[in-house]
Residue frames as qw, qx, qy, qz and C-alpha x, y, z in Angstrom:
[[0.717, 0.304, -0.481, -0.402, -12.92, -27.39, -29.80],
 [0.197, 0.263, -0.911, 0.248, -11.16, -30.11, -27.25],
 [0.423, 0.101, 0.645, -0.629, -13.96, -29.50, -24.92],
 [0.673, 0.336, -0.184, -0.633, -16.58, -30.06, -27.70],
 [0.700, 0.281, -0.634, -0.171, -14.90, -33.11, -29.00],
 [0.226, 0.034, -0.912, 0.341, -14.70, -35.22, -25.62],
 [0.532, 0.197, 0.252, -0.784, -17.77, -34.14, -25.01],
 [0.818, 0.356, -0.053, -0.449, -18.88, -36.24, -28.13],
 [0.359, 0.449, -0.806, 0.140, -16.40, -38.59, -27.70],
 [0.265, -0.043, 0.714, -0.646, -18.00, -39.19, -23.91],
 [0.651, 0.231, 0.107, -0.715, -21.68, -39.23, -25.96],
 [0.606, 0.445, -0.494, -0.435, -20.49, -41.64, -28.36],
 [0.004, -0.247, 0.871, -0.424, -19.28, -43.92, -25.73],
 [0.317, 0.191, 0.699, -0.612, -22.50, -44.00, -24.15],
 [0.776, 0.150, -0.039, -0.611, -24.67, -45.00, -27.19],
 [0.604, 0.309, -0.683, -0.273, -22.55, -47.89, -27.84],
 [0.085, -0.089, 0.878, -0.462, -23.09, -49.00, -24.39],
 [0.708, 0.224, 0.212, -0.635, -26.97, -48.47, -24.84],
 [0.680, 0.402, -0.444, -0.423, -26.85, -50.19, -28.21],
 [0.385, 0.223, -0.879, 0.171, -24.96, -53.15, -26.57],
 [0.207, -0.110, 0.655, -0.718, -27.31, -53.30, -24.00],
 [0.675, 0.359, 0.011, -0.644, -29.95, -53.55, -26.49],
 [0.597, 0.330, -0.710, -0.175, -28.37, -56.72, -27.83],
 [0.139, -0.111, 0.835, -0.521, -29.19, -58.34, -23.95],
 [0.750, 0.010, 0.010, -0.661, -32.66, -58.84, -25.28],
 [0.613, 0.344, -0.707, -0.067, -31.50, -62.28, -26.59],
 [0.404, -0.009, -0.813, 0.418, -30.86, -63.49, -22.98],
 [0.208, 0.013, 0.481, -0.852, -32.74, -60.98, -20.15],
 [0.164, -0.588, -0.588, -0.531, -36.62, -61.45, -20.70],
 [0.202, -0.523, -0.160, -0.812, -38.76, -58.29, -19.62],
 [0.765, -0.387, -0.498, -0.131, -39.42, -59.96, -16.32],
 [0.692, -0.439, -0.130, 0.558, -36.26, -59.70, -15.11],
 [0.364, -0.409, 0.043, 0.836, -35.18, -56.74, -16.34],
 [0.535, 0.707, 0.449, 0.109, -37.48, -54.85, -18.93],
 [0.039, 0.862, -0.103, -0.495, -35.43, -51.54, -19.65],
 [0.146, -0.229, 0.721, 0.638, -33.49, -53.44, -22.62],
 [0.276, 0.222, 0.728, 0.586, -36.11, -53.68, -24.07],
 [0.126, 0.928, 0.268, -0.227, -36.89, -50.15, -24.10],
 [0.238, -0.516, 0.505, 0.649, -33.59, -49.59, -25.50],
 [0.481, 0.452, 0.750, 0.051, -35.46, -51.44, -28.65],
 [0.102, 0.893, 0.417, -0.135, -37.88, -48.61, -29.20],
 [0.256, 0.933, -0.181, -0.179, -35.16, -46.53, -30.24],
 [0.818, 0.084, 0.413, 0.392, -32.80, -48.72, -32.21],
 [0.469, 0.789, 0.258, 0.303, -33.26, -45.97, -34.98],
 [0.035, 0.966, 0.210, 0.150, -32.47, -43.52, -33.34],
 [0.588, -0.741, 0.319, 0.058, -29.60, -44.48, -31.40],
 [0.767, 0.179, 0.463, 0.406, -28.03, -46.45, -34.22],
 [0.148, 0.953, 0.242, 0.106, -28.46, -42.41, -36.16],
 [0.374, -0.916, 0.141, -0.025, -26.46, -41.29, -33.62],
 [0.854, -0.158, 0.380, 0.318, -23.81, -43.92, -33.69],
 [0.620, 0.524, 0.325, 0.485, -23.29, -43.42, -37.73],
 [0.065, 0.943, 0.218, 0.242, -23.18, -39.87, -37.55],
 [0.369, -0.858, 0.357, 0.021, -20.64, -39.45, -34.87],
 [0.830, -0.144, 0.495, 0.213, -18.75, -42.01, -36.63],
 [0.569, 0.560, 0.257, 0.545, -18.40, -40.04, -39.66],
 [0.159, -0.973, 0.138, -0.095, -17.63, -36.97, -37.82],
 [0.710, -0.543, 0.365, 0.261, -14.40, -38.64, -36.02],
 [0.743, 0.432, 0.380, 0.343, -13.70, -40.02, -40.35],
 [0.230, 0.857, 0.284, 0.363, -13.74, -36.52, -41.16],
 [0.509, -0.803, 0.286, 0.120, -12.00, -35.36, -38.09],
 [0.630, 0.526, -0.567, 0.072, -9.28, -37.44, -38.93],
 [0.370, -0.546, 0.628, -0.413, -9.10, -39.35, -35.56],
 [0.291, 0.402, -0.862, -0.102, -7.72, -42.48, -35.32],
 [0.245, 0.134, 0.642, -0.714, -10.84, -43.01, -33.21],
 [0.702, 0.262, -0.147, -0.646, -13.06, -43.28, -36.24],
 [0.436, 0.241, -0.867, -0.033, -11.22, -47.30, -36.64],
 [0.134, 0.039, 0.842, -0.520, -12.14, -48.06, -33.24],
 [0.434, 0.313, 0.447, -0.717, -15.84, -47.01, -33.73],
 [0.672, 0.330, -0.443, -0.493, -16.30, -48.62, -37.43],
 [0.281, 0.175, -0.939, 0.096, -14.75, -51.70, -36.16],
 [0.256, 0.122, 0.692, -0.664, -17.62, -51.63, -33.26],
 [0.538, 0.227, -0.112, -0.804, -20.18, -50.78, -35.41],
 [0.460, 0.076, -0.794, -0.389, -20.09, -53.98, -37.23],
 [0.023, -0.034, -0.951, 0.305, -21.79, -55.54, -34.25],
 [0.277, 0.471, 0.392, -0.740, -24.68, -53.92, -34.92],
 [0.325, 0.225, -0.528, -0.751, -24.81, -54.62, -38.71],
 [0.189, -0.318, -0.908, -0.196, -27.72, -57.53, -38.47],
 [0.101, 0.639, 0.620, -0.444, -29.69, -55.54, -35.85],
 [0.129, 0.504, -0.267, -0.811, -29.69, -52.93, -39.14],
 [0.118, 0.024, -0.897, -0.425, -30.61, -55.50, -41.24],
 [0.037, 0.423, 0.883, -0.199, -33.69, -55.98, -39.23],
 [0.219, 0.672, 0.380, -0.597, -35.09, -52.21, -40.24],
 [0.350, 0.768, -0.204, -0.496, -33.32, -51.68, -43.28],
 [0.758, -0.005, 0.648, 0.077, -32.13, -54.33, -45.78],
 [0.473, 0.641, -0.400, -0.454, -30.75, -54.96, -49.74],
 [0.671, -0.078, 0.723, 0.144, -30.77, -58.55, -50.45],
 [0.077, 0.228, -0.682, -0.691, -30.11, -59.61, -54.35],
 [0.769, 0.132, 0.147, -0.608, -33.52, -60.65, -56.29],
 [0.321, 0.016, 0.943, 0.085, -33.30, -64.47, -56.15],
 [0.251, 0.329, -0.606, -0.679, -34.82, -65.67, -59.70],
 [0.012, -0.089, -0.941, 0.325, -36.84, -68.43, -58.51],
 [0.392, -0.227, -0.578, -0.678, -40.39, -69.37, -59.19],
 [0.423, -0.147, 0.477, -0.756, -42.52, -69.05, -55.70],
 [0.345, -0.379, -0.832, -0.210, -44.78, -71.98, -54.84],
 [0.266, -0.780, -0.554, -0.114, -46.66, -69.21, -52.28],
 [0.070, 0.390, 0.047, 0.917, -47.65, -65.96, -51.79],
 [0.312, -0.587, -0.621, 0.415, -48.67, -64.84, -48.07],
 [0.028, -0.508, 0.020, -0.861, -50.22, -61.23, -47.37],
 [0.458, -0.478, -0.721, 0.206, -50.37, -60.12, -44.11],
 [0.099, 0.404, 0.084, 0.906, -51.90, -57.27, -43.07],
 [0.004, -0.408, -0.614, 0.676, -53.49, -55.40, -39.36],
 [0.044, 0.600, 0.710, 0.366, -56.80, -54.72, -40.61],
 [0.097, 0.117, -0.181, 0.972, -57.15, -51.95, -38.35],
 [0.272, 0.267, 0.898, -0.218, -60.63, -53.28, -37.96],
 [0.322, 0.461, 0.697, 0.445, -61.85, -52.27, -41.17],
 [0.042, -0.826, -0.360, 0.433, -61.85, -48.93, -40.37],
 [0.082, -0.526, 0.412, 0.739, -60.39, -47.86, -43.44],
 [0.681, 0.324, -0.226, -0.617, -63.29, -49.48, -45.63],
 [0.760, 0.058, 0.647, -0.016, -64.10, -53.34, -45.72],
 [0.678, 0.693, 0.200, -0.145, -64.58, -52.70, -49.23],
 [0.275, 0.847, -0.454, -0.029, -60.75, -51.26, -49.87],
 [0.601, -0.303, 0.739, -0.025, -59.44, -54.33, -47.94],
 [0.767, 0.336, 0.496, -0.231, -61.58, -56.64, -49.93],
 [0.616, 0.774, -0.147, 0.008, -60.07, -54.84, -53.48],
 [0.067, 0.750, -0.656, 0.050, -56.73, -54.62, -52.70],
 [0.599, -0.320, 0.732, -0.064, -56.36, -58.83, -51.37],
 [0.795, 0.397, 0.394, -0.235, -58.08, -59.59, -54.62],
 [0.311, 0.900, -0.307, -0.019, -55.20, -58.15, -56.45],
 [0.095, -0.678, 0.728, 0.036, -52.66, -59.49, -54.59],
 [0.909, 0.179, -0.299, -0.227, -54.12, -63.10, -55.84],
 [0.249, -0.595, 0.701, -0.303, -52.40, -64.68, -52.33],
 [0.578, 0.020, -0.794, -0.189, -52.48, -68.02, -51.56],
 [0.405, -0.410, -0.629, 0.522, -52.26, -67.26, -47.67],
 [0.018, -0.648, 0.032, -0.761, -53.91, -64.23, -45.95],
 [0.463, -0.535, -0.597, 0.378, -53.48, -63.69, -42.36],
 [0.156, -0.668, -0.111, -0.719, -55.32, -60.61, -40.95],
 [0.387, -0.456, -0.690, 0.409, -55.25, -59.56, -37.59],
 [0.059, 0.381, 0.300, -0.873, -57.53, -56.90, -35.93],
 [0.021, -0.145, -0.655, -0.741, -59.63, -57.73, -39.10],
 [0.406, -0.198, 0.098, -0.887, -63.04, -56.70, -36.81],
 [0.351, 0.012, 0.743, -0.570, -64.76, -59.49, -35.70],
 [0.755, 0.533, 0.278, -0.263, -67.42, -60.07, -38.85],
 [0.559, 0.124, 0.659, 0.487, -67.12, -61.70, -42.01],
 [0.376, 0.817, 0.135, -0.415, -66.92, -58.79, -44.55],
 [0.347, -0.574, 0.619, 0.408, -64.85, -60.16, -46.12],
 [0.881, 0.402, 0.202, -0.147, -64.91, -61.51, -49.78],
 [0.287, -0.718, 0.571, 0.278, -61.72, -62.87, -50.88],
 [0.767, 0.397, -0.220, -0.453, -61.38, -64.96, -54.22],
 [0.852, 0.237, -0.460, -0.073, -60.91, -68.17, -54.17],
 [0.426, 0.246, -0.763, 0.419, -60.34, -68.47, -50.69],
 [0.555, -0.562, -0.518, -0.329, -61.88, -69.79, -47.97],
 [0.357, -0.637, 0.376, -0.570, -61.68, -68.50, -43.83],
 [0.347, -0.035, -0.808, 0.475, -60.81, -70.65, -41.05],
 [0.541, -0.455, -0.645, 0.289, -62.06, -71.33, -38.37],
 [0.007, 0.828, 0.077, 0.556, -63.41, -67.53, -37.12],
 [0.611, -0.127, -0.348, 0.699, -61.54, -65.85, -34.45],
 [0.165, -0.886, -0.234, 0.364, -62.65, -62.29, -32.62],
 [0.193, 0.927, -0.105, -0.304, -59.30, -60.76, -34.18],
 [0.166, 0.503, -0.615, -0.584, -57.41, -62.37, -36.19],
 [0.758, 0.455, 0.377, -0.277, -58.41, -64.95, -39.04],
 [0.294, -0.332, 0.692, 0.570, -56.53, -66.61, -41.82],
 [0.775, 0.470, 0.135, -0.401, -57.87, -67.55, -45.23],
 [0.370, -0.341, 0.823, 0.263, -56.25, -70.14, -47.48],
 [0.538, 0.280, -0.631, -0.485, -56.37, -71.52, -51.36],
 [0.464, 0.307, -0.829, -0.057, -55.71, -74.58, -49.67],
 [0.811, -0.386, -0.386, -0.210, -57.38, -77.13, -47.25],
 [0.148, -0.584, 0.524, -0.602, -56.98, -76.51, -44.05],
 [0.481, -0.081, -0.842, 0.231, -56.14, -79.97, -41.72],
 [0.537, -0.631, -0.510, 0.231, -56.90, -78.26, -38.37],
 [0.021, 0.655, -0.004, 0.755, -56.90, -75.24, -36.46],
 [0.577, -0.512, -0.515, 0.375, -56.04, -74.72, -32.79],
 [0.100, -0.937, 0.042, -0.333, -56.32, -71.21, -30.66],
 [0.552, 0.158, -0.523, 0.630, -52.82, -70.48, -28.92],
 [0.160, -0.056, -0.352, 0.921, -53.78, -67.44, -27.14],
 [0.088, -0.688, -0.638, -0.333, -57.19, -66.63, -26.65],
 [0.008, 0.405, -0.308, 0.861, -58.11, -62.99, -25.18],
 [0.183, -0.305, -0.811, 0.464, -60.08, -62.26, -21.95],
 [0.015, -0.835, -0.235, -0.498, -61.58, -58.95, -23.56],
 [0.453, -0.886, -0.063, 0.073, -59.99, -57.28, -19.77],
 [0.503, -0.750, 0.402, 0.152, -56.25, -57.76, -19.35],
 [0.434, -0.128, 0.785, 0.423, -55.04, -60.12, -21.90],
 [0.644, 0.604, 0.213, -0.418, -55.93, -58.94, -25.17],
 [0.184, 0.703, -0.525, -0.443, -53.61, -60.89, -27.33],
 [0.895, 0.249, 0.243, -0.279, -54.26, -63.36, -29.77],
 [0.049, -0.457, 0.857, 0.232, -52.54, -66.49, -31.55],
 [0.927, 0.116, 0.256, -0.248, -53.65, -69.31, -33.51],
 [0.297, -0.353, 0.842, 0.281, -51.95, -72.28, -35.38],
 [0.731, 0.401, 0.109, -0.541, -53.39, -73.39, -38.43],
 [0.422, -0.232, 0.838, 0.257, -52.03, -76.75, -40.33],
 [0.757, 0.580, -0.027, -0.300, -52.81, -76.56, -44.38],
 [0.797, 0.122, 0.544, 0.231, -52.18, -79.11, -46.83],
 [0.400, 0.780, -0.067, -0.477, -50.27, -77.70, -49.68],
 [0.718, 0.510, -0.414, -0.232, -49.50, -80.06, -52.72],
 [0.920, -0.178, -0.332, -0.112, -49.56, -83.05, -50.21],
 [0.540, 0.166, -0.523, 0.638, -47.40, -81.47, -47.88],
 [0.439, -0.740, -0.484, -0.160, -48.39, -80.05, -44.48],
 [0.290, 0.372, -0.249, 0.846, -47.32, -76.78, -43.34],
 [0.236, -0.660, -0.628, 0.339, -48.30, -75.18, -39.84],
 [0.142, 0.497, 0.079, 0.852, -49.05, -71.27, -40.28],
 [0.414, -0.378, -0.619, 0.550, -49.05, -69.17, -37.21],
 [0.051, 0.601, 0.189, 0.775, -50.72, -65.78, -37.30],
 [0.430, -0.601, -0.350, 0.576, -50.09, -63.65, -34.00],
 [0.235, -0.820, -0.040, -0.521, -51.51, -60.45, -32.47],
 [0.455, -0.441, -0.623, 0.459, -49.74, -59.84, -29.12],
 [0.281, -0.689, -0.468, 0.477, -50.61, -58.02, -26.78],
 [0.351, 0.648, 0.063, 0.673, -51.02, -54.06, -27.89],
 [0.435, 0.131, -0.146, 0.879, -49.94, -51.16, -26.55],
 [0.030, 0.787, 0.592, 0.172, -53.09, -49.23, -26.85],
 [0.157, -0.410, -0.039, 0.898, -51.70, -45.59, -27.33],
 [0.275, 0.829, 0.465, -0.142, -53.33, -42.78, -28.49],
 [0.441, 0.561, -0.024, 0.701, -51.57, -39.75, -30.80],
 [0.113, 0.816, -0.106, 0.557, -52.15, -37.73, -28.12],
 [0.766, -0.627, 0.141, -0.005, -50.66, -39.66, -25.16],
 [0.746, -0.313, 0.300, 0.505, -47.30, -39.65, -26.89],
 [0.411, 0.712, 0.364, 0.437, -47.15, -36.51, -28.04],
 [0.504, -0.051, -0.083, 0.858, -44.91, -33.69, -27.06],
 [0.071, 0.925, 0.371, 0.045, -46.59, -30.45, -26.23],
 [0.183, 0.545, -0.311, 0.757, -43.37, -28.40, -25.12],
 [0.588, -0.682, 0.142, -0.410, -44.72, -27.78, -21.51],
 [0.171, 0.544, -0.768, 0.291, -42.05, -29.68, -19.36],
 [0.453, -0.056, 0.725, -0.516, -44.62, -30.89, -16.49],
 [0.709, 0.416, 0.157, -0.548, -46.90, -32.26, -19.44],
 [0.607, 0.547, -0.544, -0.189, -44.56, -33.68, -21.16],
 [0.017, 0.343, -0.800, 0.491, -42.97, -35.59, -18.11],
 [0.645, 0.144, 0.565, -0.493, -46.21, -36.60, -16.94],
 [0.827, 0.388, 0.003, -0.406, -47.04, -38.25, -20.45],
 [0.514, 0.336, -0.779, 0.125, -42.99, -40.43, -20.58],
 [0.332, -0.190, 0.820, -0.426, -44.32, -41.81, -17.13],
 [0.745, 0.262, 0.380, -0.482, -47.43, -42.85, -18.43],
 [0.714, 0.470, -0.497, -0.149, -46.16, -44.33, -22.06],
 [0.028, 0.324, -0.901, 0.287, -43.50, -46.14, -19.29],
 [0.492, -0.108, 0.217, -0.836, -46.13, -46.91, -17.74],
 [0.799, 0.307, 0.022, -0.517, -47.86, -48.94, -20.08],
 [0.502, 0.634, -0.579, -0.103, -44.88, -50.23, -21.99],
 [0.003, -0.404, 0.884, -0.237, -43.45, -52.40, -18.97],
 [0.643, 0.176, 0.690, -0.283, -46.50, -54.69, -18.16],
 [0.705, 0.607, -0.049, -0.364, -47.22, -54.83, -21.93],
 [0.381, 0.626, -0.678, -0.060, -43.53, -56.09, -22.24],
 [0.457, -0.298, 0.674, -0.498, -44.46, -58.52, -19.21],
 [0.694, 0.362, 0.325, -0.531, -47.30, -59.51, -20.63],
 [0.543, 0.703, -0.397, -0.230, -45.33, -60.33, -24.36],
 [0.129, 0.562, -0.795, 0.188, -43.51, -62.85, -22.46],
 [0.540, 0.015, 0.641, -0.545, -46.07, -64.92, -21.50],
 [0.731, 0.558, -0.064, -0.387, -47.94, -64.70, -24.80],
 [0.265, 0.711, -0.626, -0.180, -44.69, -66.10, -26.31],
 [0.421, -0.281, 0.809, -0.298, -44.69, -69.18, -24.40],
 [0.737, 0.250, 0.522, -0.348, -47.61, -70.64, -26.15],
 [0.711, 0.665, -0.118, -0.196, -46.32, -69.98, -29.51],
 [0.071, -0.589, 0.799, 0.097, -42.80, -71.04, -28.72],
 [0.559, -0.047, 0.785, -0.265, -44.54, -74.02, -27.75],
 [0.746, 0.599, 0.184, -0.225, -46.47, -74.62, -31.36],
 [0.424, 0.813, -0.385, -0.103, -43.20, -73.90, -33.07],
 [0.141, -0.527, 0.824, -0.152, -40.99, -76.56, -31.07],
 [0.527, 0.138, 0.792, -0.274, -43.53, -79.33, -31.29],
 [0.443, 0.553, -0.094, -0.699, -44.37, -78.55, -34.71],
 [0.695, -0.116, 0.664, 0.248, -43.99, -81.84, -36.87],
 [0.512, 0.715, 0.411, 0.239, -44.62, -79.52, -39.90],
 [0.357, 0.280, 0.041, 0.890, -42.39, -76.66, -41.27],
 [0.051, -0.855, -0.448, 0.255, -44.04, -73.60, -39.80],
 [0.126, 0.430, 0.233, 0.863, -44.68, -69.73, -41.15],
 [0.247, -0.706, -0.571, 0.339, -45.28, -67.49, -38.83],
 [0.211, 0.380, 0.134, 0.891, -46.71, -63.68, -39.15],
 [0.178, -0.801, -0.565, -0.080, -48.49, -61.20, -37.99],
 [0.201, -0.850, -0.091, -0.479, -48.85, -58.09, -35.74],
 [0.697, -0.265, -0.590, 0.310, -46.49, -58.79, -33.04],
 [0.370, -0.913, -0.164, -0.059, -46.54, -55.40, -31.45],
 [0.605, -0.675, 0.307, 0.291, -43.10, -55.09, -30.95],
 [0.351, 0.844, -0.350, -0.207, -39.66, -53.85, -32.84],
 [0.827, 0.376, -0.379, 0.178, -36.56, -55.69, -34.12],
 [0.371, 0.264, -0.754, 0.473, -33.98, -56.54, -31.56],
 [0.582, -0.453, 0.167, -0.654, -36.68, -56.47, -28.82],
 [0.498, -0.157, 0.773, -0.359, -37.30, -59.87, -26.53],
 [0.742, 0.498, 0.242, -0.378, -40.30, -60.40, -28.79],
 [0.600, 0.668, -0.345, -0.272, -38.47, -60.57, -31.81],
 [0.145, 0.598, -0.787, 0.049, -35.28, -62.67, -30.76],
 [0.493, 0.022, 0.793, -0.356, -37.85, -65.19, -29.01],
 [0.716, 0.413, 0.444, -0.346, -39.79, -65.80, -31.55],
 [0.293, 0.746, -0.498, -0.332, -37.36, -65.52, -34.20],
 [0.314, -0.566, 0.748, -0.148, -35.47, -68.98, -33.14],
 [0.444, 0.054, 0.870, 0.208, -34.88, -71.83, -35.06],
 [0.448, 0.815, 0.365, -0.045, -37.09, -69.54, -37.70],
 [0.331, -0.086, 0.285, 0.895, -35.14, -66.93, -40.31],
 [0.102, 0.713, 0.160, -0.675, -36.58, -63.57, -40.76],
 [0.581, 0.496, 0.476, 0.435, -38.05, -63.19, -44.53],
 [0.267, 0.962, -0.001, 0.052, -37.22, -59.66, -44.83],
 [0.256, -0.767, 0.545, 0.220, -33.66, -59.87, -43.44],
 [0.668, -0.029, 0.707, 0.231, -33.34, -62.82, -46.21],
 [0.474, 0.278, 0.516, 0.657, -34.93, -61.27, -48.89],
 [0.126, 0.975, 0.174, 0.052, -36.33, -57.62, -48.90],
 [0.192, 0.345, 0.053, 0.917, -35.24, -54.03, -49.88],
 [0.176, -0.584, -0.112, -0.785, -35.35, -50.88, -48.42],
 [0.351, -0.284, 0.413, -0.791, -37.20, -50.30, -45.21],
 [0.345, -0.364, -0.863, -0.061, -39.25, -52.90, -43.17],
 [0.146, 0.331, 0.506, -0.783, -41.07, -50.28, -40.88],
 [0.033, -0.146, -0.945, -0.290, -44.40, -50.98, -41.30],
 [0.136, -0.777, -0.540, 0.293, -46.91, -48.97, -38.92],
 [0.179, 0.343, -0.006, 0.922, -47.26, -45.33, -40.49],
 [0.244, -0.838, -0.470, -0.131, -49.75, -43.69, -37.96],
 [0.240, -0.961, 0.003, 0.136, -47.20, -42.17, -36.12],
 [0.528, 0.834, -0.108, 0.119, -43.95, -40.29, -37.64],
 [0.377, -0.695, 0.610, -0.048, -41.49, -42.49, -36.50],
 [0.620, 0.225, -0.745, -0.099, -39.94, -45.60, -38.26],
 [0.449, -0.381, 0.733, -0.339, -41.71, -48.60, -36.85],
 [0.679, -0.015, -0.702, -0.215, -41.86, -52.27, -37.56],
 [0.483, -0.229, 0.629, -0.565, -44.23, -54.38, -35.86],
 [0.823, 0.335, 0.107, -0.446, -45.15, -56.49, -38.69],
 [0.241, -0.512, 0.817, 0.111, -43.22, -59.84, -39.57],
 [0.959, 0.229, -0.163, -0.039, -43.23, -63.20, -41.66],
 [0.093, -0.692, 0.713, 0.064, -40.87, -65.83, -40.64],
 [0.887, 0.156, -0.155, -0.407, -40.47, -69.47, -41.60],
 [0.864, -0.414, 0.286, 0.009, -38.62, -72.43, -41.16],
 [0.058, -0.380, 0.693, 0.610, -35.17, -73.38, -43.09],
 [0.325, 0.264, 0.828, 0.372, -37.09, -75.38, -45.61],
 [0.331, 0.866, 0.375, 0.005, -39.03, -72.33, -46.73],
 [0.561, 0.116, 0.185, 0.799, -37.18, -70.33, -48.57],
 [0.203, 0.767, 0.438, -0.423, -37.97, -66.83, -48.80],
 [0.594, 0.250, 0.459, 0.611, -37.84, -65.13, -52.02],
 [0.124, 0.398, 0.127, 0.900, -39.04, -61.89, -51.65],
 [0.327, -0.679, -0.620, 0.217, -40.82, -59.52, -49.07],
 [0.086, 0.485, 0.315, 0.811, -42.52, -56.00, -49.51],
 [0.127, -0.338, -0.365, 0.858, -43.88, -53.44, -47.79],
 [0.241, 0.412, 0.432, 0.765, -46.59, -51.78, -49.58],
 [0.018, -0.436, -0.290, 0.852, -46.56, -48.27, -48.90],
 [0.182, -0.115, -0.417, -0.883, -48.82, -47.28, -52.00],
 [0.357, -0.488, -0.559, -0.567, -51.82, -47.85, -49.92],
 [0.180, -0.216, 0.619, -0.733, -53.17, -46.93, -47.18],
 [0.549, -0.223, -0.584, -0.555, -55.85, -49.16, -46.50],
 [0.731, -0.633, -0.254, -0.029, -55.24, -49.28, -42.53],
 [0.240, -0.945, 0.222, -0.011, -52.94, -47.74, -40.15],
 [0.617, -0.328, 0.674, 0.238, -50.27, -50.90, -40.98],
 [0.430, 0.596, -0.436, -0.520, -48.93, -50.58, -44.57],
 [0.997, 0.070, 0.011, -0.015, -49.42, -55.02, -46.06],
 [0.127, -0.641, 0.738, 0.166, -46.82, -57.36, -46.16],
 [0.859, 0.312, -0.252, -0.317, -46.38, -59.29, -49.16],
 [0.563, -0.489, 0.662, 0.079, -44.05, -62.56, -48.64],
 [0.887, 0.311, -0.278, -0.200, -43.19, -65.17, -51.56],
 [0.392, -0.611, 0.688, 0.006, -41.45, -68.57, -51.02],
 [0.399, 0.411, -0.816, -0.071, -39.73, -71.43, -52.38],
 [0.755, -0.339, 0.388, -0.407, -41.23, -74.59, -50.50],
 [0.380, -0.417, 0.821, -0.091, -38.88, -77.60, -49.37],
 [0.643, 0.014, -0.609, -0.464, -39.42, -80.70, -51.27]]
């Protein structure tokens, strides 16, 4: 039983070093050193691990369970970022954003089309939303079209400027800035695709076969590190909208990337996360494959308040489950 327990003592060690490593995203960027943020990519899992062996030690009775609860707490905001209980703030919304990877309407134009009408938004930003106007959205009108993504708004839109434009070859990630007038104030809304991943279910799928399996974590590596390269670049342009902004700004979308990642902590800044302010429950957001991920975000400036932010899993209406936002807006 000694052996056993230093054994998981030794293990337990070593996630909190990962996990702490994973908190270098903040400073390193993917240039210099991508593997933290592959530590990301399994936040869940490693964070799992943590808890678990942390109640084991409780239970043990080892005076070793203090040490490791006391650690933990460093880790209680990057938790916040997947999983979350904020109190419902009572407050009457002056707007309601849905944003949602279309998945290019491959899950019916038609189911899209019902389901926004419902959510009677004021903002919709869609990315991957295919490239045509099938869209029929009440009482709102479309920006300025875009290849993949594409906002629509109650409200009069000042101007509209592309951040990121793909190449259709190497750079396929997209960004725009859009500046609407709402009740004679002017807000900038950002709606960002970066760069994807482009996996397939069955390039990151386990077969059992050792050589097969090995040969398919080189190739996901592969992919992952220029893609994380590549995310750093993209970022630049939008940092750059957000710092120069002379309007509050709301930014969402598809950013391809998890909570504590580079992505996230860049783009986060001088902005507050509306789910770690106000949602419940879970923010993982992509169900195609059977693994808790968020890739799907609203943030906003201090003068937007957020007041509430959903997930909705009761439809499936593309491989990314909407996100509803509501806010309080600054006088």
């Amino acid at each position: 039983m000694k052996v056993v327990r230093l054994i998981l003592f030794v293990v337990h060690i070593g996630v909190f070093f990962l996990l702490t490593a994973m908190l270098l995203n903040a400073y390193v960027p993917p240039k210099t050193f991508p593997w933290f943020n592959m530590l990301s990519l399994g936040f869940p899992v490693l964070m799992s691990v943590y808890i678990i062996l942390t109640l084991f030690w409780i239970f043990s009775w080892k005076k070793r369970a203090f040490v490791f609860v006391f650690l933990g707490l460093m880790f209680f905001k990057p938790v916040m970022r997947w999983v979350n209980y904020s109190p419902q703030k009572n407050e009457v919304p002056d707007l309601k954003i849905v944003s949602l990877n279309a998945r290019g309407g491959l899950y019916g134009f038609n189911n899209i089309n019902s389901y926004i009408n419902s959510q009677h938004a004021d903002i919709v930003m869609l990315q991957e939303y295919g490239g045509e106007m099938k869209y029929h959205f009440e009482g709102l009108n479309a920006g300025p079209q875009s290849y993949v993504i594409q906002i629509f708004s109650k409200y009069r839109i000042i101007d509209q400027k592309q951040l990121i434009e793909s190449d259709h070859n190497y750079n396929n990630g997209y960004a725009s800035q859009t500046d609407i007038e709402i009740k004679g104030k002017i807000y900038r809304f950002i709606n960002v695709y970066l760069q994807p991943f482009k996996f397939k279910k069955n390039m990151v799928k386990l077969v059992g076969n050792s050589e097969e399996d090995e040969q398919k974590v080189k190739n996901v590596i592969k992919r992952l590190v220029p893609t994380f390269k590549m995310h750093q670049e993209q970022i630049k342009s939008i940092r750059e909208s957000i710092d120069n902004s002379p309007y509050p700004v709301i930014l969402a979308g598809d950013f391809n990337s998890v909570p504590n990642s580079y992505e996230y902590y860049h783009l986060l800044e001088g902005l507050q996360d509306a789910f770690v302010e106000s949602g419940k429950g879970s923010a993982t957001s992509f169900h195609d494959y059977k693994f808790p991920i968020r890739i799907d975000y609203v943030f906003s400036s201090e003068s937007v308040k957020p007041l509430s932010y959903h997930v909705d899993r009761s439809v499936k209406i593309s491989d990314h489950f909407p996100v509803i936002a509501t806010f309080k807006l600054g006088k």
